[in-house]
N, C-alpha and C positions, 0 to 999 in steps of 0.2 A: 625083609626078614628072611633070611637063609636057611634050609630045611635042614631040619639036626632028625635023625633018628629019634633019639630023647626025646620027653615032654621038655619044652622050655617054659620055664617059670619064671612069670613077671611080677615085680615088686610093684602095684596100681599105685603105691604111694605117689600124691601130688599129678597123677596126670589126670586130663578132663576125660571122662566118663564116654564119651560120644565117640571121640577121636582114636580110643583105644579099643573100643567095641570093634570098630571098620578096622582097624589094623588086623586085629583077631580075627575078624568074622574070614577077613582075605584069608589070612594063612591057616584057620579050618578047612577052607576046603580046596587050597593044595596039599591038605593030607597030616599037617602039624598038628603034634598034639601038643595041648597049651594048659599050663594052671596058671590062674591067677589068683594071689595070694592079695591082704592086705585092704578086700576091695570096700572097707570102711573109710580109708584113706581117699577114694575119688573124689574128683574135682567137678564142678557143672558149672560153667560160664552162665553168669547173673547174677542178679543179690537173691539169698536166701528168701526173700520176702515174696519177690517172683516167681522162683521156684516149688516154694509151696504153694503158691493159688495153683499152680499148673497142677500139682502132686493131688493137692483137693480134686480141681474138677476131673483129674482121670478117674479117682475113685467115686465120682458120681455114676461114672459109665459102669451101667451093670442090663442084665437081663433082666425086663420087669418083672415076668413072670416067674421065674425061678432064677433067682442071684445064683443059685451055686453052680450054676451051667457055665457061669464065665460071664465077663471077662476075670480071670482072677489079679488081684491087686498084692504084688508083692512086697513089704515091707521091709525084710533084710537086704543090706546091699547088695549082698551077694546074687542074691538073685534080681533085685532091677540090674545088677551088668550084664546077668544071663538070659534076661528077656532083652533086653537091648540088644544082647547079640544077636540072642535067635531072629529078630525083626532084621538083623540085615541079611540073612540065611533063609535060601529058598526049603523051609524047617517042613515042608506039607511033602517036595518031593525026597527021594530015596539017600540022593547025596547030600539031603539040606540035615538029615536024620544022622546019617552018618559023622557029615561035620560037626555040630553039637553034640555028640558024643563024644567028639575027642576034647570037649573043655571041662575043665576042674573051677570053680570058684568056690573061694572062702575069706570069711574073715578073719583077722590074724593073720598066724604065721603058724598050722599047727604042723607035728610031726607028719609024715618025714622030715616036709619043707623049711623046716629052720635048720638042719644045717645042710642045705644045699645053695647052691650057687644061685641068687636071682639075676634079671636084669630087668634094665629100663626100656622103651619104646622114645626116644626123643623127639621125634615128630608127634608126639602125643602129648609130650609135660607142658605143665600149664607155664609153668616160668621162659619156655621155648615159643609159645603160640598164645599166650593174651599180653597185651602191654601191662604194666604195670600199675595204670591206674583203674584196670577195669576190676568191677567186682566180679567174686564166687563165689559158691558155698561149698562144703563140706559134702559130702552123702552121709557121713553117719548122723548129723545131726539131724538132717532133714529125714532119713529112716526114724530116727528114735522121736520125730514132732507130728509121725503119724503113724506111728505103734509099734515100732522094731522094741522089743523090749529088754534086749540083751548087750546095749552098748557101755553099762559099767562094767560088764560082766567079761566083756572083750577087753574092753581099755584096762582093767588089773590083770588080764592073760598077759597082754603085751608087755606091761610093766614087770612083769615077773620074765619073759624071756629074754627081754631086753638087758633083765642085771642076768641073768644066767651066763647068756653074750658077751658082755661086758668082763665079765669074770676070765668067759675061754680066754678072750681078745688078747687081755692083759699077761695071760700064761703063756700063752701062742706067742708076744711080743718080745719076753724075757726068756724061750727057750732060741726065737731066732738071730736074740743079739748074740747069744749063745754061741751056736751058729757059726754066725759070720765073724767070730772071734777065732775059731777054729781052723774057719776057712781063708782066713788073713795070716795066720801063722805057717799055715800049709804051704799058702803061695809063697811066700817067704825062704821056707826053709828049700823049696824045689827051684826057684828062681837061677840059682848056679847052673842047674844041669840043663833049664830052658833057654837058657844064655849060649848053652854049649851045643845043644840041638838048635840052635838060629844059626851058630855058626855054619853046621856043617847042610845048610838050606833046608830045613823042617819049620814048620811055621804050625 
């Protein structure tokens, strides 16, 4: 991953959760600053049924004496990717502090970051790094089957910005046939005079 100035903004859709932690967690702390969007969309290599017994017994682990001292059990996706991260981040000393400051996670897609540019990690997507017969699950399912309580309430966000999208898309496609209807006539009508600057060796 190549240092951009810019935060670069990754679309988590479809990639495994683990695999794009360590990508991230690497390029926090050469200095990138990173959002990831989407991250209801993660992938966890295993069957969901696996997954939640694991998911249960973490949330057994607590302080006996006082639970609210920690360990704290996150339930939004957003944040087990941000604890995932921080676990690969030395988070106790100065630069581990600093690295995790430079990450953004959310679910969805909200302003600014819809209309900005995202990308993928491909060493990270699950369609690139599990065979095809192996199982996974979801993370927002397995958040909302142990208390995230907000996963209808995302999945109709998305639904609404996806036709908003949908709608630019279709504007964006009919102003650029546009476009290149204009820019085909142009080349056309100047064609003579570049025919005549060939001749005399201009390229």
């Amino acid at each position: 991953m190549s240092f951009q100035r810019k935060p670069l903004i990754i679309d988590a859709k479809g990639h495994l959760l683990g695999r794009l932690a360590a990508t991230t967690a690497k390029a926090l702390l050469q200095g990138q600053k990173i959002v990831v969007v989407r991250c209801e969309s993660l992938n966890i290599s295993g069957s969901f049924y696996r997954n939640k017994l694991k998911y249960l017994d973490f949330l057994r682990k607590r302080m006996n004496t006082n639970p609210s001292r920690g360990p704290y059990h996150f339930r939004c996706p957003s944040k087990i990717f941000w604890r995932t991260v921080r676990g690969m981040l030395p988070h106790k000393l100065q630069r581990g502090k600093d690295a995790l400051a430079r990450l953004k996670t959310f679910e969805g897609v909200p302003p600014p970051y819809d209309k900005k540019k995202k990308m993928v990690v491909p060493s990270a997507l699950t369609v690139m790094r599990l065979k095809s017969h192996r199982k996974f699950c979801v993370l927002s399912r397995l958040s909302h089957e142990v208390g995230w309580k907000y996963k209808n309430v995302i999945e109709k966000m998305e639904n609404r910005r996806k036709a908003k999208s949908a709608v630019y898309y279709k504007r964006k496609k009919v102003s650029k046939m546009a476009e290149d209807r204009i820019r085909g006539e142009a080349r056309k009508a100047i064609a003579p005079y570049q025919a005549i600057l060939k001749s005399y060796g201009y390229t």
